[in-house]
N, C-alpha and C positions, 0 to 999 in steps of 0.2 A: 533818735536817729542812729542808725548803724551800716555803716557798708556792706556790699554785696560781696561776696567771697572772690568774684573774677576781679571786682579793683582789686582788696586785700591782695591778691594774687599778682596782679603787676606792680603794687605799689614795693611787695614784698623785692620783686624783682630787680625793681628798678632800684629799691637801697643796694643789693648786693654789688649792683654793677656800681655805683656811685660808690660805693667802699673799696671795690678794686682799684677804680682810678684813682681815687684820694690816696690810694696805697703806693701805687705806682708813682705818681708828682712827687708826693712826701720823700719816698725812697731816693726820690732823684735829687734832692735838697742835698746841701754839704750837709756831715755831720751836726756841726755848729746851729745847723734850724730845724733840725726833727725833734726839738724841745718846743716846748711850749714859749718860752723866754726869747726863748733861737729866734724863734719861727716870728714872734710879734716884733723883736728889734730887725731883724734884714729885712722883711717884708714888711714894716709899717705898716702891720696889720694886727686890729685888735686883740687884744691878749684872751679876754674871755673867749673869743671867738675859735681862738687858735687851741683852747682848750677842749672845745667843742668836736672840734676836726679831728684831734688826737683821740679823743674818748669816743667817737663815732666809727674811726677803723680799728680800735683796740678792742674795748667795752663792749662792742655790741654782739646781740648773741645770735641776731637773724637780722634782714635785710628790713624789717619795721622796725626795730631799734634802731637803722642804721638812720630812717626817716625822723625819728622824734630825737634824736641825739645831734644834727647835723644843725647848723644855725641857717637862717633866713636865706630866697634868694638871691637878694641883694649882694648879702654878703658873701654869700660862694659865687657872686659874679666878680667880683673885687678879688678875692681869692684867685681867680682863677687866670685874672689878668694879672695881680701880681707876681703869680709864677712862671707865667711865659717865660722869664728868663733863664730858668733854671731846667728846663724840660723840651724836649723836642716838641715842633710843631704840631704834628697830630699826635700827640698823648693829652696837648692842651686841647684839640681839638674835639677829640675823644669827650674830655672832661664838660667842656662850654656843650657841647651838644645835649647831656644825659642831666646838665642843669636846667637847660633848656626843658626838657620832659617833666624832669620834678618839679617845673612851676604850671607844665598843663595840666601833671596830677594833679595840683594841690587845685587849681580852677574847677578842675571834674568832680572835683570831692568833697571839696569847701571852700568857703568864703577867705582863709586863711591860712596858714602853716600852723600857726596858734591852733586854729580851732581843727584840721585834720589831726594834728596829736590827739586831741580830746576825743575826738571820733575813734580812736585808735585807739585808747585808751579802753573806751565803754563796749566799742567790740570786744574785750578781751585778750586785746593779743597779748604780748609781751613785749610790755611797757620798761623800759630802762630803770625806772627807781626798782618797779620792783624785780628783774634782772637780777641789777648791784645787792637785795634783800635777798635774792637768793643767793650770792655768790658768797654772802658772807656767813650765811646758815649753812652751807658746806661747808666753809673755813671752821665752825665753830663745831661743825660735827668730826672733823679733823681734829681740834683740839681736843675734843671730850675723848675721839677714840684712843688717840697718843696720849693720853693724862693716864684714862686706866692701865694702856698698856706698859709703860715706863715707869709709872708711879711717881711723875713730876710733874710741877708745872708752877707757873710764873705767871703772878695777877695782872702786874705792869713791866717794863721791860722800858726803862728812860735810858733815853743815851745821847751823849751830848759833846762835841767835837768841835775845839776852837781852833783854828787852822789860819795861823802866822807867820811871816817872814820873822826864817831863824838868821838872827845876826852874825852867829860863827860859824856859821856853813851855810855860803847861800846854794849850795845842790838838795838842802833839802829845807823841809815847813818844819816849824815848831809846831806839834799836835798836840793838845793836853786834852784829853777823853776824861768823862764822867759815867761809867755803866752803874747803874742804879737798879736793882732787881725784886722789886717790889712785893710780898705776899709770896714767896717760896713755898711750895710744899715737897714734902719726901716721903713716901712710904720708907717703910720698915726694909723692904724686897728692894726700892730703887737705888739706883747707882751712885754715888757720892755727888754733893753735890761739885763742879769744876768753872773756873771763872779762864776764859781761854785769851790770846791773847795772838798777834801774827809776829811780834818781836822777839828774834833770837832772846833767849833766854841770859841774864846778863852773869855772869861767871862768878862773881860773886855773891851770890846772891844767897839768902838763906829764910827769911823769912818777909812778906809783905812790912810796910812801915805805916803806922800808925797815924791818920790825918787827922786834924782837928781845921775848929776857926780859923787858929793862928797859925797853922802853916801855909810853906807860901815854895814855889819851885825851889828845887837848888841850881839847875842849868846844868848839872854834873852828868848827865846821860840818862838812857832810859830808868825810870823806876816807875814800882806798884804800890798804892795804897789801900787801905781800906779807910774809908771814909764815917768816923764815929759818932756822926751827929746820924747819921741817914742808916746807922747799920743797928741790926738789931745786940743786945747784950747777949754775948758769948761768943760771938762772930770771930771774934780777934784768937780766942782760945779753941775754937773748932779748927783750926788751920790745922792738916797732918804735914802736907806736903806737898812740892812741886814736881811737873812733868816734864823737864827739859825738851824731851824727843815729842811731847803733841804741845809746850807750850802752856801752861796752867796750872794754877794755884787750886789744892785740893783742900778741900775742905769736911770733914766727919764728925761722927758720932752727935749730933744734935740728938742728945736721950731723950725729950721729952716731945719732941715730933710735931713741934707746933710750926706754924707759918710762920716768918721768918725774915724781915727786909737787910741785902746786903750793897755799898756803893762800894764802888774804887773810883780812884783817881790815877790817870796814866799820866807821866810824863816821857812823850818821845819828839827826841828832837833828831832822830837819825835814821829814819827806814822811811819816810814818806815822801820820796822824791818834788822838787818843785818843779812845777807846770813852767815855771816860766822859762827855765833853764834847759829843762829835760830834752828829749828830742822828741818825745811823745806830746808834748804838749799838753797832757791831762793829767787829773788825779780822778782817785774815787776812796771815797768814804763808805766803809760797810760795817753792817751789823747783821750778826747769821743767828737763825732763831734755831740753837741747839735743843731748846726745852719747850715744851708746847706752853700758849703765852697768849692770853686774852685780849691784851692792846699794848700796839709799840709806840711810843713819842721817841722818835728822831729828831736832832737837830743838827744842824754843820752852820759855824759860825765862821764866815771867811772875809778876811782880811778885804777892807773897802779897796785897797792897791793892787789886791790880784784881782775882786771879784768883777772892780770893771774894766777889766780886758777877758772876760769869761760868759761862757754860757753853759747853762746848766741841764742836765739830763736825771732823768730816773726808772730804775727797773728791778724788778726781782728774779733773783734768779735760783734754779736749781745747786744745791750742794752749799757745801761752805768753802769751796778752796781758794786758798791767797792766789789773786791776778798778777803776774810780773807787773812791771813799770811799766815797761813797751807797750802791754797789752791790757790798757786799759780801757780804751775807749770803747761806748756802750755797742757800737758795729761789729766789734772782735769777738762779742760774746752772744752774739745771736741766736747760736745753735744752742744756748742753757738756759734761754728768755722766758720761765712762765707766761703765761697770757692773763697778768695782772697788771694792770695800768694807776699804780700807786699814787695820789693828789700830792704836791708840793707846794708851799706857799712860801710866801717872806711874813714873816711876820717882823710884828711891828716893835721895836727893843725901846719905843718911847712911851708905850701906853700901860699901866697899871699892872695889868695882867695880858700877857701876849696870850692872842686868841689861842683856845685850846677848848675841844671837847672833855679832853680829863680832868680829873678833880685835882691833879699835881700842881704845887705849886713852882711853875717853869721858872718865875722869875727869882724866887729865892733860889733854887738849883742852880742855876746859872751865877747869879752874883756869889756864889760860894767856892764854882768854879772859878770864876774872872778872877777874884782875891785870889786864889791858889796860884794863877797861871798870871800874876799882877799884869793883866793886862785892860782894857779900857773898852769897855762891851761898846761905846760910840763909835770906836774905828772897828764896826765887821758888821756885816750884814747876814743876817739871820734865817735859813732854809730850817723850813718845818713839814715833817710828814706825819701823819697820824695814821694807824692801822689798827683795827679790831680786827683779834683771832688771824695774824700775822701767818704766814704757812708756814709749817712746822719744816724743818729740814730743810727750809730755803735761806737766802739771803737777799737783804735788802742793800742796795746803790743807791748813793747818790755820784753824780760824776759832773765835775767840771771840765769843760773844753776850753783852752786859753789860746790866745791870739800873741 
């Protein structure tokens, strides 16, 4: 069975218009619920669902995505009553009426919303999986073109961010970062490799210090390590030099031009403003993909005492430049927002191996970290993003909102 092209054609229609108003309501939400997290604690409204909604005006690439992406009409009746609080009368109005029509479509069409997807599907149109299949066969054609052209690239790209109340300044978080850079390559022709960093460069400074098992912080202020178990042999002796004025540890002459894994570990307890004190009320955690990079595992591990007076946000964005303090929140950056809708999960810090599509082993990374930064992986709750073929010369956020 397959539809006639005039439904296809209003069904098309009527996602677009159903994506404006969803845009519209959503937009009118405080900052704090155009997350996914936001949205299900203020509105006691299901979480997957609210995932649904966001990846339905982000994700979709035509107004039939916007129909197989959107959850049930039940639940965008629920939805739509629970936002009446937030939104003028006729925008809700607007909204209830064009759910209203997406449930005579689905009667005109089919027996169900389930099975219109399917009908959707076997017409041809453009179905959302494979949408997301193509967006990331561009991203990976992006990587292949930036590989040849720089003559670099990075297999994995782990990065890992424990985010603690610092005891001797409460104006700012203790941050202890893990960037892990998995399967390096360098042509002969490419640029050196540079490991970058947003913290003033510390005045003393002369050469990275050497991590092992048994080191553990010193609390003394910021520093840089290379990490020996995760680094490959010569890492430590390729160091040339540092760049004060862009920030980074340079590293050369790898003679033999093989791939190559390098980690650090950062200690900063002084440039990351606390949310709870600040007058901005947020923070943001980022990683910027300088080097073209087959898959990223993010995590930000945040302290159970800030996270639950917070709500959490995520986006990618154009460039890699540091955001002041003030100007964190993911609404200030609007005008640099690729039209990438990144998944963020909590994963689970009780089970064997916290879910993950890579073959990394997360949870020995992390307890390598924790022992470094002696702190108790029990008290912080666990934000996980994963990305294949990451966009080259963007930057990924994660952003907390606190209360």
């Amino acid at each position: 069975m397959s539809l006639h092209q005039s439904n296809l054609s209003a069904l098309s229609q009527l996602g677009k218009e159903l994506r404006s108003a969803l845009k519209v309501v959503i937009n009118n939400f405080p900052t704090r619920m155009q997350s996914i997290s936001g949205m299900s604690e203020h509105l006691k409204y299901n979480r997957s669902n609210c995932q649904r909604l966001l990846n339905a005006i982000s994700k979709s690439k035509d107004g039939i995505e916007v129909i197989c992406l959107l959850p049930g009409i039940t639940s965008l009746m629920d939805f739509c009553e629970k936002s009446a609080l937030y939104i003028e009368a006729e925008e809700n109005h607007k909204l209830y009426n064009l759910i209203e029509e997406f449930q005579k479509q689905i009667r005109l069409n089919a027996r169900s919303h389930s099975e219109l997807k399917r009908l959707l599907s076997n017409n041809g149109e453009a179905h959302p999986k494979k949408s997301i299949i193509i967006e990331e066969d561009k991203q990976a054609r992006l990587y292949e073109a930036a590989k040849e052209l720089i003559g670099i690239s990075v297999d994995t790209l782990f990065c890992s961010y424990i985010l603690s109340n610092n005891t001797k300044n409460k104006k700012f978080l203790q941050e202890t970062a893990m960037i892990s850079k998995l399967g390096n390559t360098h042509k002969k022709f490419a640029p050196p490799f540079v490991q970058f960093y947003t913290h003033p460069h510390p005045n003393n400074f002369i050469t990275p210090s050497l991590v092992t098992a048994d080191s553990t912080t010193s609390n003394d202020g910021f520093s840089i390590g290379i990490v020996d178990e995760y680094s490959s042999d010569g890492l430590f002796d390729a160091y040339a030099s540092y760049s004060p004025s862009n920030s980074g540890i340079v590293f050369d002459d790898f003679s033999d031009n093989k791939p190559f894994d390098a980690t650090f570990l950062f200690d900063n307890p002084d440039e990351l403003a606390n949310p709870i004190t600040h007058q901005s009320h947020c923070s943001s955690t980022s990683i910027s993909i300088r080097n073209p990079t087959k898959q990223l595992v993010m995590l930000v591990f945040l302290d159970k005492s800030i996270d639950m007076r917070s709500t959490v946000n995520v986006g990618c964005y154009q460039g890699n430049q540091k955001v002041d303090d003030g100007h964190l929140k993911a609404s200030d950056m609007w005008t640099e927002r690729l039209p990438s809708f990144p998944d963020l999960k909590i994963a689970n810090l009780l089970s064997p191996n916290i879910a993950s599509s890579s073959s990394l082993n997360i949870v020995e990374l992390t307890d390598y970290q924790f022992n470094f930064a002696q702190l108790d992986k029990q008290n912080f709750v666990c934000y996980l993003m994963e990305i294949n073929y990451p966009i080259w010369s963007s930057t990924y956020r994660i952003y907390f909102e606190h209360s």
